[in-house]
Legacy VTK file of the C-alpha trace (Angstrom):
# vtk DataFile Version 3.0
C-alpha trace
ASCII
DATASET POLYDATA
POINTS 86 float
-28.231 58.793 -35.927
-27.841 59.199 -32.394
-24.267 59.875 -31.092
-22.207 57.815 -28.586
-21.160 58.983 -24.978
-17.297 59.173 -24.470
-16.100 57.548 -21.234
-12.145 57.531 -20.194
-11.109 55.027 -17.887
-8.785 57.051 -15.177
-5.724 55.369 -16.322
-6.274 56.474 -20.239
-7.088 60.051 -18.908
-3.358 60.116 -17.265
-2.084 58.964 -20.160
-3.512 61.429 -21.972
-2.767 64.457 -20.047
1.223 62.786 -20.927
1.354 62.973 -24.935
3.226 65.828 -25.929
1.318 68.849 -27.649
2.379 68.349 -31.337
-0.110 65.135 -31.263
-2.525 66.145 -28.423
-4.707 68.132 -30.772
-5.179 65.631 -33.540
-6.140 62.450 -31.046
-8.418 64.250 -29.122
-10.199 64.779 -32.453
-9.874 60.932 -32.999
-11.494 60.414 -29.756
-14.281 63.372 -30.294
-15.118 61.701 -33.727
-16.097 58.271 -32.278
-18.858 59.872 -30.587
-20.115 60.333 -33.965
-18.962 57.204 -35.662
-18.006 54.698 -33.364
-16.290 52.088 -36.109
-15.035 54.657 -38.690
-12.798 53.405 -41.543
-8.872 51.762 -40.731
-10.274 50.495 -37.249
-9.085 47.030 -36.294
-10.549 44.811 -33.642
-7.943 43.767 -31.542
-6.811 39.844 -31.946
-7.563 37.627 -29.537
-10.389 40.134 -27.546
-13.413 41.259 -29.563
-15.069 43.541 -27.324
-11.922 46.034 -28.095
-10.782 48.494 -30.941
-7.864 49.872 -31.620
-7.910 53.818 -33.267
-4.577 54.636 -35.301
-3.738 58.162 -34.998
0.248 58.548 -36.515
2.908 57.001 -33.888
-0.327 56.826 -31.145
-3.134 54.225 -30.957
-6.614 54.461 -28.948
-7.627 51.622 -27.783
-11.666 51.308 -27.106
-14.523 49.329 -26.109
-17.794 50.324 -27.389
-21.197 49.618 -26.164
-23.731 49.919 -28.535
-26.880 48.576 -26.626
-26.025 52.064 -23.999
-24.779 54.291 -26.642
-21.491 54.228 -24.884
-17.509 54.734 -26.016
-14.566 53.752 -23.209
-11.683 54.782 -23.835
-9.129 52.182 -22.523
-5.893 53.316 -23.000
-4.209 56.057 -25.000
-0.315 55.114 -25.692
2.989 55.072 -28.198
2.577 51.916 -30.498
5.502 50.407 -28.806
3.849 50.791 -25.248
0.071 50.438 -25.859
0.179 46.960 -26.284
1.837 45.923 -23.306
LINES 1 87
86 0 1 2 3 4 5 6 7 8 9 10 11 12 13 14 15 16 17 18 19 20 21 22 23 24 25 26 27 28 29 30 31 32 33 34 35 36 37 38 39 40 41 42 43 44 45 46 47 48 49 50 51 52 53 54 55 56 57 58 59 60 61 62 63 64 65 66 67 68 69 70 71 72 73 74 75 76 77 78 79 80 81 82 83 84 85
């Protein structure tokens, strides 16, 4: 199986660079695996948009858009659950 590209959309990279250590490490694993498996298990398509998917990762989602005609993986926006959604 061929893998995915990972693209961050400038706004998901600052918010990135903002989550504190403790979870850094374990969502940028989240975000490495997609490359691999781009709908892995406990994904949910977000309601009302079905181009996007949101990653659960503890307290933090990932929210995504996948391309699967170019192989490609955006990241949209990396947040809180009570600020991701806004």
């Amino acid at each position: 199986m061929d893998s995915f590209k990972l693209f961050f959309k400038a706004s998901a990279e600052k918010e990135l660079r903002s989550i504190p250590k403790p979870y850094l490490g374990k969502i940028i694993q989240k975000i490495q695996n997609l490359s691999y498996q781009p709908r892995p298990p406990g994904i949910q398509m977000l309601r009302g948009d079905d181009r996007y998917y949101r990653l659960r990762q503890g307290d933090y989602r990932i929210i995504y858009k996948i391309d699967d005609a170019g192989k490609n993986i955006t990241i949209i926006k990396i947040g809180h659950r009570r600020e991701v959604y806004d």
